[in-house]
Structure formats: C-alpha cells, structure tokens
C-alpha positions as CSV (number, residue, x, y, z in Angstrom):
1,X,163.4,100.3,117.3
2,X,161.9,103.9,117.9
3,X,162.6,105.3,121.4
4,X,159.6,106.3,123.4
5,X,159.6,110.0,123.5
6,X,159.3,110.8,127.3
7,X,156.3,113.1,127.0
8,X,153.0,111.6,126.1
9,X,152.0,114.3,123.8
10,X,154.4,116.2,120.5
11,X,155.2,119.4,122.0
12,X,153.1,121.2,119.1
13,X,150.1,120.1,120.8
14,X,150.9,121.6,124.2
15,X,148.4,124.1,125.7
16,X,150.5,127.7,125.5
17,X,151.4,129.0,128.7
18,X,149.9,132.2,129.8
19,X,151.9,134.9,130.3
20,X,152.3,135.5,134.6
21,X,149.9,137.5,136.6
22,X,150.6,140.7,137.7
23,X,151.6,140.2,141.3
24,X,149.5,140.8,144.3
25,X,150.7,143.9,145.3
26,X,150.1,145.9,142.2
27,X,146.7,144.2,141.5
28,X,146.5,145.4,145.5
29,X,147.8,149.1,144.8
30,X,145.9,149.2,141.4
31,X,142.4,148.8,143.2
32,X,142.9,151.6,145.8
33,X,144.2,154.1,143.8
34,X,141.0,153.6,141.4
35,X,138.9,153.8,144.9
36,X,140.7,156.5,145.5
37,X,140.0,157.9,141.7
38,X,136.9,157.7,142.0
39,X,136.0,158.9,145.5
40,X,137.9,162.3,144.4
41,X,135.5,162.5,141.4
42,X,132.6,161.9,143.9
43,X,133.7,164.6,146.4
44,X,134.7,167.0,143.8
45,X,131.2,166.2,141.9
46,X,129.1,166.2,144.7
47,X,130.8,169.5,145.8
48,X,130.3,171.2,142.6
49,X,126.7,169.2,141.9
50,X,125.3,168.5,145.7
51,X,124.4,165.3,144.5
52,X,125.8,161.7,145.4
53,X,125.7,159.9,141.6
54,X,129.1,161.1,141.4
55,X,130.2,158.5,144.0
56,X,129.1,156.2,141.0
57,X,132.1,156.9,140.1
58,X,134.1,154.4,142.2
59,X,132.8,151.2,140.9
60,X,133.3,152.6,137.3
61,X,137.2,153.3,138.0
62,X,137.0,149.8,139.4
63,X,135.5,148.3,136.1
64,X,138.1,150.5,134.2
65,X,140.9,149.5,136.2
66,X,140.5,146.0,136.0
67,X,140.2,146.2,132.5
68,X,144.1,146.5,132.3
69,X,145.1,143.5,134.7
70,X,142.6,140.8,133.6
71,X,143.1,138.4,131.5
72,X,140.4,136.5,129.9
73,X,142.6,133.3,129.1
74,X,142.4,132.7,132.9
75,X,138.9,132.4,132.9
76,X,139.0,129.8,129.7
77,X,139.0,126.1,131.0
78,X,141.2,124.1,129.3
79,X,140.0,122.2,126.2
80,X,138.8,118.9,126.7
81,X,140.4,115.4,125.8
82,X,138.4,114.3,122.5
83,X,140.3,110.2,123.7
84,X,137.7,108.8,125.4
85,X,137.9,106.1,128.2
86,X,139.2,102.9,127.1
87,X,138.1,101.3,130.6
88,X,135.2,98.5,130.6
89,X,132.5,98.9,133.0
C-alpha cells in the first residue's frame, strides 16, 4: 500500500514564492527622497526658467522610483484551479 503523501499537490506544481518585499521603511525613505528629487529640480528649474513645469518633476521621480521597488508578480492573481466542483446542486 502507497502512503498518502501529506501535501495534496507534488511539490513541482507549487506556485513559486516571490521573493520578500522591500520593507516599509525603505519603500517609506525611497518616496521622499524622490519628492525631495524632484522638488530640487523644480526649484532649481523654476529659478533658472521662472516657470512651474519643472515641479513636474516630482511625480516623474515618483514614477522612476517606484520603478525599482515594484514588483509586477504581486499584482498577478494566482492561477486558477482548472478541477472543477465535484458538489451536486
């Protein structure tokens, strides 16, 4: 007689695990020095320029910035179960 392996699935099948987040604070510290980024390109440009665009400036660093911590596998749902309900209505 086989024994039941303990884990409903073969480990081959297992979803992979995504690697860990950067923590809170450095997501935190990333984001305001990338306000602060780009605020000193909008004072500096609007003090050379005397126009406000540079301050466009700040949600660009933004965008920039966050393209170094995200992580599109956390915005990926999981795939779906193709076994289908076995219950009778």
């Amino acid at each position: 007689m086989k024994p039941i392996p303990s884990s409903p699935r073969p480990q081959g099948l297992l979803p992979k695990q995504a690697t860990a987040p950067a923590s809170l604070a450095r997501r935190l510290l990333l984001l305001l020095a990338c306000i602060a980024l780009g605020l000193a390109i909008g004072f500096v440009g609007q003090a050379i320029t005397s126009q406000s665009v540079w301050f466009l400036a700040v949600p660009i660093c933004i965008a920039i910035g966050w393209l170094f911590v995200a992580d599109p596998a956390e915005c990926v749902a999981p795939p779906s179960s193709t076994r289908q309900d076995d219950s009778v209505s």
